[in-house]
N, C-alpha and C positions, 0 to 999 in steps of 0.2 A: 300109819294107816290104822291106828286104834280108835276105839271107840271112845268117845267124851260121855261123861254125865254132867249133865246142867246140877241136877241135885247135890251130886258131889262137890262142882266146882263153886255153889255155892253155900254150901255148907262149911268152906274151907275161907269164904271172906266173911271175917269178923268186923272190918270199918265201914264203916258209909263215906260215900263219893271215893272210892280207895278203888280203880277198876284194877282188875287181875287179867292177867292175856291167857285166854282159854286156848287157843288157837291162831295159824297163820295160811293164808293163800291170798295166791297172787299180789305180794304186797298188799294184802288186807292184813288187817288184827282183827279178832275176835273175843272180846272181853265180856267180860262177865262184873258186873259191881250192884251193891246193894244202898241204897240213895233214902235217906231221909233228910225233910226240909227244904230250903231252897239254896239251890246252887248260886253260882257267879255268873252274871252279865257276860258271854263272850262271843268270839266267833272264830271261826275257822277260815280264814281268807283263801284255800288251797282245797279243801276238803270236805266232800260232806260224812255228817254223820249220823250215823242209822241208831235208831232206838227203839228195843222190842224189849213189850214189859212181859215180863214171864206170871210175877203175881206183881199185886198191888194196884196203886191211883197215882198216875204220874203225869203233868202236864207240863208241856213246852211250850214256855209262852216266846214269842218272834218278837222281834221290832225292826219292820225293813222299810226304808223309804217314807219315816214318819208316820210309820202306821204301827200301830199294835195288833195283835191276832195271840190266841192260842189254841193247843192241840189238848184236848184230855184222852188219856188213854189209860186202859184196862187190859188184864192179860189177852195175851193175844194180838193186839194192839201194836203199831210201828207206827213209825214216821220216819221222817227223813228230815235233816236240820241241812239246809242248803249251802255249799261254801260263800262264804260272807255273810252269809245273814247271821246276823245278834240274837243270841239263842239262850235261854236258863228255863234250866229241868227243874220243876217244883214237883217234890214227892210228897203225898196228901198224908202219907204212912209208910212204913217199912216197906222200899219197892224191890224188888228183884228186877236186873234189865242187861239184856245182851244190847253190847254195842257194834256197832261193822264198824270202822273207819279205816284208812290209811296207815300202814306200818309209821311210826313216827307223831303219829299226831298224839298233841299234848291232852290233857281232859280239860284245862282251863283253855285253851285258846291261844286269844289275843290281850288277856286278861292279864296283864303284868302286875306280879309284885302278889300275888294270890296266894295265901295261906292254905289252900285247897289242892294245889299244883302237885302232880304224881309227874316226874323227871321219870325213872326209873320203874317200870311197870312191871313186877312179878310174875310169875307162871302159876296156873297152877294146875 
């Protein structure tokens, strides 16, 4: 029952797309990761998951049902990436971003064979 700093916990992640687990409830994780570039093509078939930019220009662009969409967002800023839908975070510049998902859930997806892929998520 301590208190977290977002500052701290990101001052402590040095990689991009590298998420660190800040936090846990109710089978949620609570991560904290720093994103530049564009991510991988994936989805989560079981789980959604939340993205709240702290700083930065982060857009999630969708492709569901043959359609394309995206979302731009700015600090302050969420979304919610819906279980199944095919999801990639393009960060315009060094983003700062808490994520909610599912205890468990991978950061690539469905996305097998990904150079990107975090098995093993640290604390911090």
């Amino acid at each position: 029952m301590d208190a977290r700093s977002l500052a701290d916990a990101f001052d402590a992640v040095d990689d991009t797309w590298e998420p660190r687990l800040l936090a846990e409830l109710n089978d949620q994780h609570v991560k904290v990761a720093r994103l530049d570039g564009e991510f991988v093509w994936h989805a989560h078939p079981d789980a959604d998951e939340l993205f709240y930019v702290v700083d930065g220009d982060l857009t999630i662009e969708y492709r569901a049902d043959s359609e394309e969409r995206s979302v731009r967002l700015g600090p302050g800023d969420l979304t919610v990436a819906p279980a199944g839908v095919e999801h990639r975070p393009v960060a315009h510049e060094e983003t700062e971003v808490v994520l909610f998902e599912p205890a468990g859930t991978t950061n690539t997806g469905d996305a097998e064979d990904s150079d990107r892929t975090v098995e093993d998520v640290e604390r911090v």
